[in-house]
N, C-alpha and C positions, 0 to 999 in steps of 0.2 A: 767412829765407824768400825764395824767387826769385821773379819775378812774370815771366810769362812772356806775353808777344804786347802788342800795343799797344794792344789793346781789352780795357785792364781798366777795370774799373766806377770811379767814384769813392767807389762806397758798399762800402767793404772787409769784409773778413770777422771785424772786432771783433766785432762785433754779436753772432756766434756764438761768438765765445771761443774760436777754433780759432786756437793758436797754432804756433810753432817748426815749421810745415809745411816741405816741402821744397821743390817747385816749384808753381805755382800757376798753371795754365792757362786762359787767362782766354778764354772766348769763341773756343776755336780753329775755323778754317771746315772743310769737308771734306775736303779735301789733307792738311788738316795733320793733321789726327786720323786716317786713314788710316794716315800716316807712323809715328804712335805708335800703332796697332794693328797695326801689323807688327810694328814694333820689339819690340812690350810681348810678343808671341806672342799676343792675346788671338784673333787671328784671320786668315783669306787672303783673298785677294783673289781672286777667281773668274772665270772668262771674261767675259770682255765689263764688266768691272767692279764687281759687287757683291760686299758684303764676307759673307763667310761664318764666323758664331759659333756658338760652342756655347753652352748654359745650365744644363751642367750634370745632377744629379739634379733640379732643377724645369723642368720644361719646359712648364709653365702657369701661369696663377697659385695662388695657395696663400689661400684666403678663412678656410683655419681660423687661420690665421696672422695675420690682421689685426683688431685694435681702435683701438676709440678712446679716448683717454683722457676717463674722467670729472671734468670740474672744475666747479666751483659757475657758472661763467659761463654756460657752453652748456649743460649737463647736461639739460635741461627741452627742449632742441630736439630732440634726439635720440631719436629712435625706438629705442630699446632692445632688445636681441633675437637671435634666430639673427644676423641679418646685420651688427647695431651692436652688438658687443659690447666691454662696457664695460674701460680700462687706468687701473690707479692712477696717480697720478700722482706720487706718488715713486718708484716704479720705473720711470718714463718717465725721469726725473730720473735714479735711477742707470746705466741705459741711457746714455742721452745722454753723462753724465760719461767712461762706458767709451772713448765714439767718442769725445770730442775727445783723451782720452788716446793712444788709437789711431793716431789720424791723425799724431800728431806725426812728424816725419821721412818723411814719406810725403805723394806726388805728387798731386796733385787736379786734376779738371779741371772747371770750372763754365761752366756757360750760362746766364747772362741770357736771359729771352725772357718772350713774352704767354701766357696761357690766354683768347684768344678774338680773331677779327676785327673787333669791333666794339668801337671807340673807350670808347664812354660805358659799357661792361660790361666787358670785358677786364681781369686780372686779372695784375698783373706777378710774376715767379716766377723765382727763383731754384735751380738742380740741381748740386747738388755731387756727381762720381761719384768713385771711385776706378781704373773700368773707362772707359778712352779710346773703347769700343765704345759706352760708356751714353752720352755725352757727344755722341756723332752720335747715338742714339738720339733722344735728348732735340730737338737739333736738327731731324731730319729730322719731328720729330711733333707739336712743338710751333709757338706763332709766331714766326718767326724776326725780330729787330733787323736792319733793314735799313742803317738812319741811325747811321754812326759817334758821331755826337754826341749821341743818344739812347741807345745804349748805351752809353756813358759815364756820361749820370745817369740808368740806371737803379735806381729802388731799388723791392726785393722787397716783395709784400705777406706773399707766405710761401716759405719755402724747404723744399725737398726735398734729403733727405742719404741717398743711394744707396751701401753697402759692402758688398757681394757677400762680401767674407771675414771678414767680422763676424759672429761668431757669438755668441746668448744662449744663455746658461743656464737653462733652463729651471726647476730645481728652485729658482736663485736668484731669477729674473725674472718667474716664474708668465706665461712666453710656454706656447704649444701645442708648438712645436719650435724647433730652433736657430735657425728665421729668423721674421723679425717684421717686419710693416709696422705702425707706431704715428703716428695722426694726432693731433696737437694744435692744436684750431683756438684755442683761446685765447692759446700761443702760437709760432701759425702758422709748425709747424713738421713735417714729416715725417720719421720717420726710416725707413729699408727696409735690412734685413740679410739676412744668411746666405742668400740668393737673388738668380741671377745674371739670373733673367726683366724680358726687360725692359717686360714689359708691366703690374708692378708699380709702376712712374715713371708710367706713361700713366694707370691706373687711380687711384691715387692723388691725380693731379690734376684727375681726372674727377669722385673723391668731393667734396674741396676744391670745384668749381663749384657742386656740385649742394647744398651746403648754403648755399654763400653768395650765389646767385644768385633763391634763392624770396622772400627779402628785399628783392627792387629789382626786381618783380611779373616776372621773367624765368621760363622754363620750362625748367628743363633735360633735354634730354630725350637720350637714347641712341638716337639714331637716324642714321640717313645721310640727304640730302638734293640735289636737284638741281633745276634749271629748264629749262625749254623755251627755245624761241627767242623766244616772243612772253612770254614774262618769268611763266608762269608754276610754282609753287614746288609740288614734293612730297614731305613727308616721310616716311621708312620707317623703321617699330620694329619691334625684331626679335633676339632671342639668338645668340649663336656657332650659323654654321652653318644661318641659312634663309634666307640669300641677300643679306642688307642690302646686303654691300658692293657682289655681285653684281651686283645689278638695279639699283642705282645708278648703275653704272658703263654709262649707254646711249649709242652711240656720238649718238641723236639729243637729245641732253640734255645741256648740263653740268655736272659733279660738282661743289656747292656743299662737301661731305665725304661722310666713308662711315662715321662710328660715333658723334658728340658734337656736340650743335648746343647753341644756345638762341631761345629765341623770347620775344621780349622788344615791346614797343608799336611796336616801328620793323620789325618783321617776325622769318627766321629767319638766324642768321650760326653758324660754324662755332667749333666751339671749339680745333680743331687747326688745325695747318700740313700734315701730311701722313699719310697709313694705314699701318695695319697689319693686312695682310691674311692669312687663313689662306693657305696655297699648297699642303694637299698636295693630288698629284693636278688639278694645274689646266692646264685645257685651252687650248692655244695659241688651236684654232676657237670654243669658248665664251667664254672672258671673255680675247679680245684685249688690251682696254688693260691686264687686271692684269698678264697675260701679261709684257705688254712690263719691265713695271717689272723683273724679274725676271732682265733684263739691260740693267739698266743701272746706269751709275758712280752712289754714293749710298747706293744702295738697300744695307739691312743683311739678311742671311737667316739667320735663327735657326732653329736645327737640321735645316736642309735638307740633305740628304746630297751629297756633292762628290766627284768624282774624282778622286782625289788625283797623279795624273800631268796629266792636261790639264785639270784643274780647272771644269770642267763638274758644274752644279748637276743634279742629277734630282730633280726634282721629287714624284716617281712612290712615292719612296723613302722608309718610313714606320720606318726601320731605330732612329731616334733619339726621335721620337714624331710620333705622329698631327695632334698643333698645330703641324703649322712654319708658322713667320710670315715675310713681309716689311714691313718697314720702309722707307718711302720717303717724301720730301716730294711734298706733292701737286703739285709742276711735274713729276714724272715723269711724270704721266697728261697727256695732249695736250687732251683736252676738258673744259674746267675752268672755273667762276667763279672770276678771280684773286683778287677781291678777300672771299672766301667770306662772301658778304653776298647778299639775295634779300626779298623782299617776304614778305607773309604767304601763309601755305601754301593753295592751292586744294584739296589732295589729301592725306589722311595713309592712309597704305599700312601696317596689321600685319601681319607676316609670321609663320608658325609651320612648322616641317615636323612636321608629325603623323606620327608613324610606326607608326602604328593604321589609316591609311590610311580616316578615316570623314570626315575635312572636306570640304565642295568645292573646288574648288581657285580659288575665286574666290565672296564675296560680299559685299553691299551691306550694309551697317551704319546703326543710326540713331546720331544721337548718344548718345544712352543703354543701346547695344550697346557701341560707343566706349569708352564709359568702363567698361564689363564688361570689356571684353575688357583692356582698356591695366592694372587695377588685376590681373587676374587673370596676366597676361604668362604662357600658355600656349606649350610648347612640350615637343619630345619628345627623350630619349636613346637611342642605338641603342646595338646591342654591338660594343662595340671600341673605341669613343671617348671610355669612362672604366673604370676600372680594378673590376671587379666587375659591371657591366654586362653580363650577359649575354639578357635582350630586352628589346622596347622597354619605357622608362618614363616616362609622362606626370612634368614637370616645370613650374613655374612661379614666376617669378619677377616682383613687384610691379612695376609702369611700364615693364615688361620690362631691369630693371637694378638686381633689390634690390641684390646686392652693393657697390652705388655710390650709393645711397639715403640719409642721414643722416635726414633730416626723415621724418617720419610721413609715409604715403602719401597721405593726405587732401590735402595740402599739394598735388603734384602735379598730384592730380587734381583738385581742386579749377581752379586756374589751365588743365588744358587746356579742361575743359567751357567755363570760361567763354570760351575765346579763339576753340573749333571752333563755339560757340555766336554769337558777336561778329563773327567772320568768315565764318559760313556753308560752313564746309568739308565738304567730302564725306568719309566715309569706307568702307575696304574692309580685309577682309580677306582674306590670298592663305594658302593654304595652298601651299608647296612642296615636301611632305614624300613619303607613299605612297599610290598609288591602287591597285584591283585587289584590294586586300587588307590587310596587315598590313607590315610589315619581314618579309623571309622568306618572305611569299608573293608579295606585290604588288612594285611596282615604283616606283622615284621617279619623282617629275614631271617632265615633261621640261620641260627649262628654256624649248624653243619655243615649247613650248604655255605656258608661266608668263607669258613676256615678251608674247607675244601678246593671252593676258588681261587682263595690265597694260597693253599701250596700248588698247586698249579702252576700260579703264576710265578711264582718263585723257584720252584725246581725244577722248572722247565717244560714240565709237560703239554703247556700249551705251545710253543715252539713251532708246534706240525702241524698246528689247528688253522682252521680257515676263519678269519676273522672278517665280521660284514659293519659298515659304518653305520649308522645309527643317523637316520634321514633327519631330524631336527637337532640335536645336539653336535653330531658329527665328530662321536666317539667312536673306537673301533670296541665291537662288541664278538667275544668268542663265539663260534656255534653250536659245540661242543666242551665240554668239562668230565672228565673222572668224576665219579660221584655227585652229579648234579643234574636232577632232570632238564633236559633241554629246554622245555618250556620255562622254564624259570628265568634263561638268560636274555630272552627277549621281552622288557618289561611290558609293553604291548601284546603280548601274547595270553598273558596273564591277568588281563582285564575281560571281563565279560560285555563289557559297552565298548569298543574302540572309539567312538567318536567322543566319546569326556576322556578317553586316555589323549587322547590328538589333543583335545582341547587343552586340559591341564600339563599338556607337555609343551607347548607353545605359550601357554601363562610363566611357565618356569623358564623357558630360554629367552623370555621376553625381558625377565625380571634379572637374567645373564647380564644381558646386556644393557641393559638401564645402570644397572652396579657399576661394572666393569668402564662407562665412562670416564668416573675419575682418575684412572691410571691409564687411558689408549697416549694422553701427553707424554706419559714415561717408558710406552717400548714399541717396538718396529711394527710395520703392518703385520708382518707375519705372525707377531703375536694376538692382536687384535681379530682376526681373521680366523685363527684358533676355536674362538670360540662358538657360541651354536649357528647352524647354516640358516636360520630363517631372516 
């Protein structure tokens, strides 16, 4: 076995059994792993510096493809179900035995690093890839070891084992298809195959948080977060696609993260080092700073189309899929909390794009709306952005991130009531999805008007406004805003047919509540009652 660079771990890879490897990459910085993603072909190098990969047949993530393994230790923690569905654990066993077989005589690259900014939570982790691409992946998204002599001892709480050309058997391995993410938190170990996405490693580690973090009274929440000048904190929940990383990203604000926080007694801090943002179609005059990342050295661009003579990304270009991502540590965005740490939240911001076009595009929540809305994680699919989807489909997903949810929802939600309760926090909901109508009739929100509403709601200046409830949802909706024509706040108002707006708004609180049954057993009337008035 070759041990390759000077910042290897003192804690070796016994522990995992992987033996007679061939070179062992220990910790490499960004130059270097560049060097070996040219070399390896996994990928180019693109104008202005970012590394441009492909991933393949998966070009998102794959959730039929992940379980967990059920062992007598944690089995009882686990919320069981569409989202946590349960892996033997001798076939996790013979899985595993495959990969260490596998890897023998074969090149690996691992990064040491944190899952979290904050000392007294943060969670050390270990990623073994076989792609020199995954390996800055990893880097660019996680905390990176700054102190030579801390990465030296560091030792993992759990390791991730990333092999893209690892393929299961399905008829042997009772996976769903050749590739498989299998969590064992007992012993804390990840494996991810036969999928080259690298948003597989990110998610993965996101699960790992979120089950071990409700334990040490922390909140994990799927959200982005930023603060003001005068230090104060707000955070945004919200699905692929209603603006999270977006409107986090305010030039008068700086970006605490943009997808994975926790909020623990000492306030909210960051669970990454850097994003990964959607990029297709993104506008240089709209979202600037992401903009920028986008050329620059670092930054990874997963399946963004390239020009293969003067190597120029178009962005524009949806020829490979609709989720292209970048990847970048968050020192590529210029306005930034460095240290991704911030007090407790003044403001928590849900976001949804409705694509029924019946929400407001901005209202006032109580706490026990709050906690409807957050257990309910409302948002919508349009056509083209998954694969059968041809119009829109009300969707919903728990704390707005079942796929990353182990623990029962209660668990969550439990801890945010008590914290937006304890801290007195405001909350809103932003719709950023369709007004005027439907998808196909109507038209998306304009982000001016969105950001508009949002500072409003945040600096205050809605405070004086008269606010009027909203007769089938039983939202408080403003009736005025700085910079926003009035008509725009009353979704209703901005239809031409009132009676398909009535209609399609009553279709949508109907489908409130159909949802929301599953959790009325886990919280007070008064949260139930929260939700729409029909």
């Amino acid at each position: 076995m070759s041990q390759h660079h000077e910042l290897k771990g003192q804690y070796d890879l016994e522990y995992l059994g992987l033996r007679n490897l061939n070179t062992v990459y220990w910790n490499l910085p960004t130059p270097w792993l560049y060097e070996q993603v040219v070399r390896r072909r996994e990928g180019l190098i693109s104008h202005l510096g970012p590394l441009v990969v492909r991933t393949g047949s998966y070009t998102g993530r794959s959730p039929n493809d992940k379980f967990i393994v059920k062992e007598s230790k944690n089995k009882q923690k686990v919320w069981w179900g569409k989202e946590n569905r349960p892996f033997d654990e001798k076939r996790f066993d013979s899985i595993w035995a495959r990969m260490q077989a596998y890897l023998q005589g074969d090149d690996v690259f691992v990064q040491d690093c944190y899952i979290g900014t904050d000392k007294k939570h943060r969670m050390p982790v270990r990623v073994i890839t076989e792609y020199a691409w995954h390996s800055l992946f990893v880097r660019n998204l996680f905390v990176r070891i700054e102190n030579d002599d801390e990465l030296a001892a560091h030792k993992p709480e759990f390791t991730i084992i990333d092999l893209p050309k690892f393929h299961a058997v399905p008829e042997l391995d009772h996976t769903n298809s050749e590739a498989f993410i299998l969590l064992n938190f007992d012993k804390k170990l990840v494996l991810i195959g036969g999928t080259s996405y690298g948003g597989e490693i990110k998610k993965s580690a996101f699960t790992l948080m979120n089950f071990m973090m409700p334990d040490k009274k922390v909140l994990p929440m799927h959200c982005s977060a930023n603060i003001n000048k005068s230090g104060k904190t707000v955070i945004y929940f919200g699905l692929s696609g209603t603006g999270k990383t977006t409107l986090s990203a305010d030039p008068d604000r700086a970006l605490i993260g943009d997808d994975e926080h926790g909020w623990s007694d000492n306030g909210v801090f960051n669970f990454e080092g850097g994003c990964y943002a959607k990029v297709i179609r993104l506008s240089e005059e709209a979202e600037p700073a992401i903009y920028a990342t986008t050329r620059k050295f670092g930054t990874i661009l997963e399946n963004v189309a390239i020009d293969s003579y003067h190597r120029k990304p178009d962005l524009n270009d949806d020829t490979f899929t609709e989720n292209t991502r970048a990847a970048y540590p968050i020192t590529n965005l210029d306005n930034i909390k460095e240290d991704g740490k911030s007090g407790h939240p003044t403001d928590i911001v849900f976001l949804t794009a409705d694509a029924f076009g019946v929400l407001p595009p901005l209202s006032k929540l109580t706490p026990q709306q709050a906690m409807y809305h957050f257990l309910l994680g409302y948002t919508a699919k349009v056509a083209g952005t998954e694969r059968g989807v041809t119009e829109p489909q009300a969707t919903f997903s728990t704390c707005f991130g079942a796929p990353f949810m182990p623990q029962h929802p209660s668990v969550y939600a439990k801890l945010l009531g008590e914290k937006i309760k304890k801290h007195n926090v405001r909350c809103w909901l932003i719709n950023t999805g369709w007004t005027g109508g439907p998808y196909g009739v109507g038209k998306r929100m304009s982000i001016q008007h969105t950001r508009a509403l949002l500072n409003a709601a945040l600096d205050g200046a809605l405070a004086e406004v008269e606010f009027k409830a909203d007769p089938i949802f039983g939202l408080q909706v403003p009736l005025k805003c700085p910079g926003v024509p009035k008509e725009v706040l009353i979704p209703k108002d901005t239809w031409k047919d009132k009676k398909a707006y009535d209609k399609k708004a009553k279709e949508l609180a109907a489908s409130f509540k159909e949802n929301f049954k599953v959790y009325e057993e886990l919280v007070g009337d008064d949260v139930i009652k929260a939700g729409p008035l029909i």
